[in-house]
N, C-alpha and C positions, 0 to 999 in steps of 0.2 A: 474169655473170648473178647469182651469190652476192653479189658487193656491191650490186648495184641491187636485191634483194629485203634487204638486210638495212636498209635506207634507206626503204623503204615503210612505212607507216604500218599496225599492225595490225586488222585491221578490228575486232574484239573493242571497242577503247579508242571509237573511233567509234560504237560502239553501247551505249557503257557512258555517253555524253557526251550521247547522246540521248534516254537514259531519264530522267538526273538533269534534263535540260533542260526534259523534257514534265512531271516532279513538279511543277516550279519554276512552270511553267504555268498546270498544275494548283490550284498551291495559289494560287499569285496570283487566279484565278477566284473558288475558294474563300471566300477571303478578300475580297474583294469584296461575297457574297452575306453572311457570318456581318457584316461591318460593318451590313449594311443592316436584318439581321434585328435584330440588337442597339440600334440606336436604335429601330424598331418597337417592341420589345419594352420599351425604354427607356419609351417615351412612354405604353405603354399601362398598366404598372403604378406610373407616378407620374399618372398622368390618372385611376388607379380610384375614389380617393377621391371624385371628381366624377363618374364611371359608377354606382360602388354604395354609398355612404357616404349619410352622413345629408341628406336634400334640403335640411330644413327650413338647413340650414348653410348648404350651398350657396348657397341665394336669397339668404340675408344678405351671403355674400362677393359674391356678384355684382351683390345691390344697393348695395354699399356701394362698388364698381367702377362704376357708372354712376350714384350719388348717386339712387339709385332708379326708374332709366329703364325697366333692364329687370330679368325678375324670373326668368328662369330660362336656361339654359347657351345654345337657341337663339337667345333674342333677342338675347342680349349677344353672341354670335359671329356672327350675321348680318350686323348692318353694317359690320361687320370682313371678312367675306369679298369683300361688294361693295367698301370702300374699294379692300381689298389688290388685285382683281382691275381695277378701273378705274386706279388711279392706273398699275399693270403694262401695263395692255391701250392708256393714254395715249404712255407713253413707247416701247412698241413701234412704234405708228402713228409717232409723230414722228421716232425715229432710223431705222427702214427704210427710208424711200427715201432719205434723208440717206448713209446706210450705205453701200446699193447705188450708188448715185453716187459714191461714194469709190473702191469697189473695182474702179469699170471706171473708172475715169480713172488708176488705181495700173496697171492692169493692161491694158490698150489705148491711153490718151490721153498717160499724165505720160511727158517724157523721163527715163531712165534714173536720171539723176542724181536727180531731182527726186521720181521713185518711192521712189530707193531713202529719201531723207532721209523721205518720209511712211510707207513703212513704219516706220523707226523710230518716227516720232510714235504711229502706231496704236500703236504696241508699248507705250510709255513710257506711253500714255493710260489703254489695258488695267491697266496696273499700279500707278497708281496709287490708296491707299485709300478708304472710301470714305467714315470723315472726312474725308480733305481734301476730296470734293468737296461734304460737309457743309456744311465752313467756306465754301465758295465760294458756295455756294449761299445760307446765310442773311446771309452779312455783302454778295458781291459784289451777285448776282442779283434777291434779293428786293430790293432797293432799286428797282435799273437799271430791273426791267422791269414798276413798277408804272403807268408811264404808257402801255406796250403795250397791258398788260390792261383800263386803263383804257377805251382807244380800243377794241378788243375788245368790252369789255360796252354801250361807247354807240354803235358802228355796229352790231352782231350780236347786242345783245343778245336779239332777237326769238328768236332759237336758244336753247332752254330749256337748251345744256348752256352756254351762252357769258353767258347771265341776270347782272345788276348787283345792286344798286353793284360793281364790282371793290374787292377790302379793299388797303388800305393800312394795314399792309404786307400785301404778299401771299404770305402764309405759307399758300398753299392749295395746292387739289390740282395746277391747271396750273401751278405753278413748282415741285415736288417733281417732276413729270414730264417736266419740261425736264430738272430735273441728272439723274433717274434714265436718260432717252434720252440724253442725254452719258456718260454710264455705262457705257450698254450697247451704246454705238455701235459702239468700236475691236472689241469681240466679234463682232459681225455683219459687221464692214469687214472684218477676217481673215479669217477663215473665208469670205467671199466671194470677196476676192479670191486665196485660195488655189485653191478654185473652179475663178471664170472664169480661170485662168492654165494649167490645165492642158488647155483646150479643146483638140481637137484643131486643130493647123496646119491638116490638109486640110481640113478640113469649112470654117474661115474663109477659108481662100484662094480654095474652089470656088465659096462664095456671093460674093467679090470677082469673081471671073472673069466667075460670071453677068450682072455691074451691078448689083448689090446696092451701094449706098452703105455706109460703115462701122457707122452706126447702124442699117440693116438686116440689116449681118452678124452684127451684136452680138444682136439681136431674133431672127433667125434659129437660127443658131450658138451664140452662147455664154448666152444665158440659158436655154435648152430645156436646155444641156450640165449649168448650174449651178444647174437649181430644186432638186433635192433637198438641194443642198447649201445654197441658200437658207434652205430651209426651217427645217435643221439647225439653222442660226445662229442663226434666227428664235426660233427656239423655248428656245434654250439663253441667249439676252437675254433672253426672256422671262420663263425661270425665274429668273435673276439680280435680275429688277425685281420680282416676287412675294416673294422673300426680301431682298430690301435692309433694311436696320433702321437703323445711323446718319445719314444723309443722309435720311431720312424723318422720325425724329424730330427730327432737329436745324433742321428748316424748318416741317415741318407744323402749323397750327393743329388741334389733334385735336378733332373731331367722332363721335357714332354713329349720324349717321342714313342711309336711303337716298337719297342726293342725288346729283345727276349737275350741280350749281351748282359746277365747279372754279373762278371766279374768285370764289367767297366762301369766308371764312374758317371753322375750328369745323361744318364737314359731315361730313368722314370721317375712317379711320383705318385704317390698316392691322395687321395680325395681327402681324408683326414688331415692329414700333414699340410696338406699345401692350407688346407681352410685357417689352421694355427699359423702358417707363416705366413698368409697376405691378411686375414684380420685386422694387426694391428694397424695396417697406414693405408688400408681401406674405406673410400668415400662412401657414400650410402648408394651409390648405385652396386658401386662393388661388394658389399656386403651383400647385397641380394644377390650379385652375381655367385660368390662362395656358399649363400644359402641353398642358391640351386644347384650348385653342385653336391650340397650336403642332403638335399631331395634327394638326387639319383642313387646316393649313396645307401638313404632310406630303403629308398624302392628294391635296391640291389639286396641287400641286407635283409626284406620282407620275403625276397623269391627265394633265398637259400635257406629261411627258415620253413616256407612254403614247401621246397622241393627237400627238406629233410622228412617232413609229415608222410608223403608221398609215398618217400621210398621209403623210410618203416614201415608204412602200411603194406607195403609189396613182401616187405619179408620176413614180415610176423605169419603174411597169409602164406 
């Protein structure tokens, strides 16, 4: 009896291992929230000079940022937030169902072998930078796919966002949102099919039992299983193509106006991109100017991971 108690484990140490565990926790929490407060706090006291400093300054850096287009902090940031939010809201549309098709064919259709080799690929896709798909973009893509666009603006062009001449080259907004949906595709393909894989056996086998064809067990079963997590993905490509910056500027013809013409060149621009091309020959007033632009971008960036919480919650319930 004396040696099987002396072999026991003291309950004391067990509880001295749980305490330092939940600290560890604890501070990782912590630390999480003080990162976040710290770039807020970042942005807003190198942004002040452009909040409360000399305006008459200000217009000048800002017109000497848009060669005199716009003439005060809103207009210059306005078509920067439409660019940023359209070229994001393009490449979501195109890799989503592209995505979702991937992860139920990984996860329902591919044999085994054949899963497992495209799981790698997502994987490898995910991680590649996002120069390289910069380089790909402006040296392969723009070239390839200006006869696309071409044919695009001459059968559709009556569609004001599909409107001609398509530019050659086409360094516009739909070929930046082509590489940035290849982007953000493998992100949405994981996270999905992590997803639907975890569907419950029963629920799939019962809708097979009923005569439910597989495409209706899938539309039944496993997408109702996988929306939130849908969603999830959705939303988290999304915020990766709102802050994209190399691969935008390295294709993009930069424009500032409100335009929804993606196959013309010199329309929009994104908040990221432009912050990387005026940086370098940027005075310090203008760097606060581009920091406040990189605020709103924050801000924009906090409400779509805000309004993803939101709506999983709607469709969990």
């Amino acid at each position: 009896m004396s040696s099987h108690n002396s072999g026991a484990k003291p309950q004391g140490d067990g509880k001295i291992a749980d305490n330092v565990f939940k600290v560890i926790v604890y501070a990782c929490g912590i630390l999480i929230l003080v990162a976040l407060a710290a770039v807020t706090l970042f942005l807003l006291f190198r942004a002040w000079p452009l909040i409360g400093g000399d305006q008459k300054a200000n217009v000048a850096t800002i017109e000497s940022f848009t060669g005199g287009g716009a003439h005060n902090f809103w207009q210059y940031v306005g078509p920067l937030v439409f660019g940023t939010v359209l070229v994001a809201a393009l490449a979501l549309v195109i890799a989503f169902f592209i995505a979702i098709g991937i992860a139920l064919f990984i996860s329902h259709y591919a044999p085994k072998r054949v899963a497992t080799v495209l799981n790698y690929v997502v994987d490898l896709l995910a991680a590649i930078p996002s120069v390289i798909y910069g380089l790909w973009g402006g040296i392969v893509l723009v070239p390839a796919i200006h006869p696309f666009w071409n044919w695009v603006a001459t059968y559709l062009g009556w569609i004001p966002i599909f409107s001609g001449p398509a530019a050659n080259p086409s360094r516009t907004v739909a070929s930046v949102a082509v590489v940035l949906a290849v982007m953000i595709l493998p992100i949405i393909t994981s996270m999905s099919r992590d997803i639907f894989v975890q569907t419950p056996r029963l629920q799939q086998e019962a809708a097979l039992a009923l005569g439910a064809t597989k495409w209706e067990m899938i539309k039944l079963a496993v997408l109702p299983f996988g929306r939130s997590g849908i969603v999830s993905a959705s939303m988290l490509g999304l915020g990766r193509a709102l802050g994209e910056t190399m691969a935008v500027l390295m294709i993009l013809s930069p424009g500032l106006k409100y335009s929804v013409k993606i196959l013309q060149a010199s329309q929009n621009q994104t908040i990221a991109a432009n912050i990387a091309a005026q940086y370098p020959e940027a005075n310090g007033l203008g760097v606060s100017t581009l920091i406040g632009t990189g605020l709103v971008l924050f801000v924009i960036t906090f409400a779509v991971n805000a309004l993803a919480r939101v709506v999983t919650r709607k469709v969990v319930a």
